[in-house]
C-alpha distance (Angstrom), angle and dihedral (degrees) to the residues before:
residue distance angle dihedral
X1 . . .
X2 3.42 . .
X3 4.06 97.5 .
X4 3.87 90.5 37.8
X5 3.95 129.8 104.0
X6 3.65 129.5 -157.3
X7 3.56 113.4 -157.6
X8 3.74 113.0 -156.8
X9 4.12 125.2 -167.5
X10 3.81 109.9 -175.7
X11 3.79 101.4 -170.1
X12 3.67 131.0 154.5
X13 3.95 124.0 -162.7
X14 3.36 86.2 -12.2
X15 3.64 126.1 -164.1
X16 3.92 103.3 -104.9
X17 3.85 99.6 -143.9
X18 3.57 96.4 50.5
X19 3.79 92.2 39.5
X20 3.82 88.2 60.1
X21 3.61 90.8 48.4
X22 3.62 86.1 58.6
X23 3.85 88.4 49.3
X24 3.79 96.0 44.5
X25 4.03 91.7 55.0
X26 3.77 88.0 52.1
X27 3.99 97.7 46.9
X28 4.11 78.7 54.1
X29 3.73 91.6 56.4
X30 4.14 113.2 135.8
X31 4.19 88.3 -149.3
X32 3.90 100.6 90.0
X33 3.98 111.4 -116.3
X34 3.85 97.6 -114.9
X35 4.58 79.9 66.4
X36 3.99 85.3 58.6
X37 3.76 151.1 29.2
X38 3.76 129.7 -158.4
X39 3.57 120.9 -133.9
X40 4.57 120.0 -170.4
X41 3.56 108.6 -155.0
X42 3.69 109.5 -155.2
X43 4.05 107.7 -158.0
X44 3.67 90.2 -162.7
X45 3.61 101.8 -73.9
X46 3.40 117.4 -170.3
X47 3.98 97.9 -105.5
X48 3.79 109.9 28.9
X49 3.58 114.1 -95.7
X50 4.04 118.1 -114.3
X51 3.68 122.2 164.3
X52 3.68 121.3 178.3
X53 4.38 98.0 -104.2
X54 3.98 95.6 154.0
X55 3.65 90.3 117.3
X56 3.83 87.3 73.3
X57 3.30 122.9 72.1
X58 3.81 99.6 -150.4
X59 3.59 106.3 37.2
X60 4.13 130.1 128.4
X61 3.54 145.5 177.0
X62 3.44 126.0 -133.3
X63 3.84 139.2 -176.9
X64 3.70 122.5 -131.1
X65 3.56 106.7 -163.5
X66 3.46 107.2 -170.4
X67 3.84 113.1 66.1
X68 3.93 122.8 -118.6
X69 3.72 126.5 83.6
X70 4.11 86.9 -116.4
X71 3.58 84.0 69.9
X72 3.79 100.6 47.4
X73 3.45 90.7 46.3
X74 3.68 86.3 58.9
X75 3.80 98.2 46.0
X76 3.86 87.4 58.5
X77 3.55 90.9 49.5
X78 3.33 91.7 55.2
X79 4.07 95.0 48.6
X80 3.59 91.8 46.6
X81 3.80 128.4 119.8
X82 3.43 104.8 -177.5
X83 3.84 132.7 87.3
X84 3.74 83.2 -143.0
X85 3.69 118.2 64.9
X86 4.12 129.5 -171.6
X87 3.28 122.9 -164.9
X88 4.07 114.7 -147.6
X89 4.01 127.7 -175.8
X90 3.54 112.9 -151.8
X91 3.21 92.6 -117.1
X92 3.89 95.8 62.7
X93 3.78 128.5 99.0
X94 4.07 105.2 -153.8
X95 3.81 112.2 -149.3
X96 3.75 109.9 -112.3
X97 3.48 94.5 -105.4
X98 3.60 96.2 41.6
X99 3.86 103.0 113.2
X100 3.92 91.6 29.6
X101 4.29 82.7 67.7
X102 3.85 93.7 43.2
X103 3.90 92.8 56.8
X104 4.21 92.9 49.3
X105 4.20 86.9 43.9
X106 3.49 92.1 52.6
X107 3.77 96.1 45.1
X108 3.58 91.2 38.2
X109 4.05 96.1 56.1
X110 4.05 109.1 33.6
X111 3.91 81.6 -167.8
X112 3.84 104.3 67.0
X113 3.61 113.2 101.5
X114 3.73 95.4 -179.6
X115 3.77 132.7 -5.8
X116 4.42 144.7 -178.0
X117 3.11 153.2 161.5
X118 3.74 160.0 -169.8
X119 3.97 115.5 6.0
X120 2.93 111.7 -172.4
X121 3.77 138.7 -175.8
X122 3.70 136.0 -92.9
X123 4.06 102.4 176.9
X124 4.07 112.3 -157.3
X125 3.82 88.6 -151.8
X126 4.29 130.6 12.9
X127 3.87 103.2 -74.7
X128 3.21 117.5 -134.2
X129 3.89 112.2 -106.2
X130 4.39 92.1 -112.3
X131 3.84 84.2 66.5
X132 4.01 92.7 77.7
X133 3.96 87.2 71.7
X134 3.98 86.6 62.6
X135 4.04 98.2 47.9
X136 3.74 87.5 109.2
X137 3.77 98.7 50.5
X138 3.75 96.0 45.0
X139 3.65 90.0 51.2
X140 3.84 101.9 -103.1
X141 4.23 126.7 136.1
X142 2.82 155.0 127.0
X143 3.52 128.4 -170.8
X144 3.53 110.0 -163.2
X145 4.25 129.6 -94.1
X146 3.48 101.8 -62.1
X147 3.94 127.9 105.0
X148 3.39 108.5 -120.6
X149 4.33 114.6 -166.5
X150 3.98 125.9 174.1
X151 3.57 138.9 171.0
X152 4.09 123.2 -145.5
X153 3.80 105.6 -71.2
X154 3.97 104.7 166.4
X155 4.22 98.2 -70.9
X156 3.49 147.1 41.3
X157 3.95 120.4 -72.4
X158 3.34 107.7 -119.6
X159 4.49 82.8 -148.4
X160 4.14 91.4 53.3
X161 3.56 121.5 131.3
X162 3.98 117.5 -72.8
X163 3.88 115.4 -142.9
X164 3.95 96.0 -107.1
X165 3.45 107.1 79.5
X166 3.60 95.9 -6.7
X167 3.92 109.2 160.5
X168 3.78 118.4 -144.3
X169 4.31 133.1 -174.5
X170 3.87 95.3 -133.3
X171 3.86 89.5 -142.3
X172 3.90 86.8 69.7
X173 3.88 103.1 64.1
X174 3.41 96.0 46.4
X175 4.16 84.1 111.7
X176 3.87 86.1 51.4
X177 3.44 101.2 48.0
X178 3.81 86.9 51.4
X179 3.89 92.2 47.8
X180 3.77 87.2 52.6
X181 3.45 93.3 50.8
X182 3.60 109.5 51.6
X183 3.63 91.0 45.2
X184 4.75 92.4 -103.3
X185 4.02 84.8 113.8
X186 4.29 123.6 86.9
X187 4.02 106.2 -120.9
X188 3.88 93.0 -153.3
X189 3.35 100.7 138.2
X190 4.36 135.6 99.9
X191 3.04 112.9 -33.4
X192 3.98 119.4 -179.0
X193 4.04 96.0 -66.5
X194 3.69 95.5 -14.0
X195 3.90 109.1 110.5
X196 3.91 98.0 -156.2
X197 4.10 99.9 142.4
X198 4.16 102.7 -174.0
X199 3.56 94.2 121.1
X200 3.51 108.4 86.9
X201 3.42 87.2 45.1
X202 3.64 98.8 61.5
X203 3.87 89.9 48.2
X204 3.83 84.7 55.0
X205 3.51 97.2 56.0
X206 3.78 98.8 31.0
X207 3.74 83.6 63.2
X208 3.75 100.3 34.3
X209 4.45 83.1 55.2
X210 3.59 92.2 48.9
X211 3.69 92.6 61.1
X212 3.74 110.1 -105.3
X213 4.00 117.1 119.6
X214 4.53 122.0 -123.3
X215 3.57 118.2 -150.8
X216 3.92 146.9 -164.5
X217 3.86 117.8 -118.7
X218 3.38 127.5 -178.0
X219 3.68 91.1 -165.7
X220 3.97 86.7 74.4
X221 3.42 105.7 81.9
X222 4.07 127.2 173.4
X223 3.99 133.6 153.9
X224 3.44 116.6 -133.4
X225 3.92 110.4 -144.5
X226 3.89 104.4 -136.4
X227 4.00 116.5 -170.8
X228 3.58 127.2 -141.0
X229 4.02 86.7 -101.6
X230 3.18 94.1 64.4
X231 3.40 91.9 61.4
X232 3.88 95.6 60.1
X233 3.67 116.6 117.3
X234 4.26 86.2 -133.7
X235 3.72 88.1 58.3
X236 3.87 97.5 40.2
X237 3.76 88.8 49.4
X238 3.62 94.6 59.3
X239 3.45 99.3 40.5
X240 4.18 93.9 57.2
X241 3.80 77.8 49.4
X242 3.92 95.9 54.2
X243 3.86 101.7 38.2
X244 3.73 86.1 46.3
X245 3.77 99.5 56.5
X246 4.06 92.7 43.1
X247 3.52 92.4 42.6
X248 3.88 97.4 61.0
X249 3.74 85.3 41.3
X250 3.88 89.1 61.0
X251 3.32 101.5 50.7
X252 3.92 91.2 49.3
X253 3.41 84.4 57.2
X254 3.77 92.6 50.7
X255 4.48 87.3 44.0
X256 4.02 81.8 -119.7
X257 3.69 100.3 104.8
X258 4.12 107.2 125.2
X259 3.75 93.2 -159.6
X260 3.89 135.4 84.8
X261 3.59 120.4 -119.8
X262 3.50 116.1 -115.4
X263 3.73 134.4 -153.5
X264 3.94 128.4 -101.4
X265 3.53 99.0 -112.4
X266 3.73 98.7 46.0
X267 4.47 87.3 66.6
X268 3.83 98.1 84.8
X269 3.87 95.1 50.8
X270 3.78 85.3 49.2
X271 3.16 102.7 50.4
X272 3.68 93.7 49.9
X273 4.22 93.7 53.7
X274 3.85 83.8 48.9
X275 3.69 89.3 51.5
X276 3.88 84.0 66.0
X277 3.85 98.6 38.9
X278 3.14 89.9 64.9
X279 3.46 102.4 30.7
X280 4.00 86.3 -134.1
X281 3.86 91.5 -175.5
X282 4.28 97.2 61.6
X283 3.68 98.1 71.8
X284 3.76 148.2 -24.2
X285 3.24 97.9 -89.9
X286 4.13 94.3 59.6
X287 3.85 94.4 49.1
X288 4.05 94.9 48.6
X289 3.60 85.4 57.1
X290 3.95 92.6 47.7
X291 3.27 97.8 57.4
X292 3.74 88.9 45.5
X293 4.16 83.2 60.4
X294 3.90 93.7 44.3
X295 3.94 85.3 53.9
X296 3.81 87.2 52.1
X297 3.27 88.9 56.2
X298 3.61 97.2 43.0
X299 4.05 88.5 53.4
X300 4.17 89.9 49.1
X301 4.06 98.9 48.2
X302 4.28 82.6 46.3
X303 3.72 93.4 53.0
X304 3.80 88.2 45.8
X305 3.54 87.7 45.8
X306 3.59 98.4 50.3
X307 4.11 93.3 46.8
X308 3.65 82.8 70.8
X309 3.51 106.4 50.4
């Protein structure tokens, strides 16, 4: 249905306060329910997930049985109804008129394949003021008031669509759904704890290569809670590391990745050199970002790897 949303939460063991934060910005919507359904995917958490939704009339909750966001993502796709889908963390807080925009933007631009916005954050606990250099990799921008639209020219828009609140036309990822499916498609994604992040990214580009143009709007707004462990220098460290390795992975996939492989054995001497680059042991700051390189290095040495095999 052209005029219809689905609005798809994968969550698993979910953190029940910021899960009904999610909820509560969605009850508040401006689009009338009868333009939208809700659908909870449950990724096998380890209690079943069950959140009061009978104040909409089209909601449902399904179970994803086998664990990774990839595949929850795909479960809602395949529950969905509407031509328009939006994908929701449970962590995220969707401005009230948040869904209400997407439905003029995609009827107002035929083109756009998938589209966001502004995420911005909702801090537990006062961050401490290093934090701003990690916005990006904890999912948190916002790139000023102007609309910003593209088509696929050879690399990854630095503007596309992040996975909270990313917007999609579910006629467009038909070719990604069926990569997924019969196995063509890299799974890099979350994972229960894992923090591997390449899936939005693939979506991106899958789209972006099948001709359909993502955009910025500033009209799309969201706040991202973020909880004080998040802010941890041990969690920060590992997640550079993570996103790094799937993200070179990705664009390998995608023959856009800017960077030569490099061999197995060569990792340990480069991780020491970038251990003084960035002169990891001065501050916090410094050794977040080294890890970020080692996982860089990680993710070229595995694509190597994997050419082989």
């Amino acid at each position: 249905m052209t005029d219809f949303i689905s609005v798809i939460i994968p969550t698993f063991n979910p953190d029940p306060s910021r899960l009904s934060q999610t909820i509560s910005g969605l009850r508040h919507q401006t689009l009338p329910y009868k333009q939208w359904e809700l659908i909870i995917v449950d990724n096998n958490s380890t209690f079943p997930v069950n959140p009061e939704l009978s104040w909409h009339p089209n909601n449902k909750t399904v179970r994803a049985k086998k664990q990774g966001l990839t595949h929850a993502r795909l479960k809602g796709f395949e529950q969905a109804s509407g031509e328009i889908i939006v994908m929701v963390d449970d962590d995220n807080i969707l401005d009230k008129d948040y869904l209400k925009n997407t439905l003029s933007l995609f009827k107002s631009n035929s083109s756009l394949g998938a589209i966001g916005g502004k995420s911005i954050p909702a801090f537990e606990v006062e961050p401490p003021e290093w934090l701003k250099e990690f916005y990006g990799s904890l999912a948190l921008r916002d790139m000023g008031e102007a609309e910003l639209v593209t088509a696929w020219k050879n690399e990854y828009p630095g503007f596309a669509p992040i996975g909270a609140g990313m917007a999609i036309r579910r006629s467009v990822i038909a070719s990604y759904i069926n990569k997924i499916k019969t196995g063509n498609a890299i799974i890099l994604d979350r994972k229960g704890t894992s923090l591997y992040s390449g899936g939005d990214n693939d979506i991106v580009l899958e789209i972006l290569q099948s001709g359909w143009q993502v955009g910025y709007f500033p009209s799309l707004v969201l706040k991202h809670i973020i909880p004080e462990a998040r802010m941890q220098v041990k969690y920060l460290a590992r997640l550079l590391n993570n996103t790094n390795r799937s993200w070179v992975q990705v664009l390998k996939k995608h023959h856009i990745n800017p960077w030569n492989e490099i061999p197995a054995w060569s990792i340990p001497f480069r991780k020491t050199k970038a251990w003084f680059t960035y002169s990891a042991w001065q501050n916090k700051v410094n050794y977040i970002k080294w890890k970020g390189a080692c996982g860089l290095f990680d993710g070229l040495a595995a694509i190597k790897r994997n050419a082989k095999t």
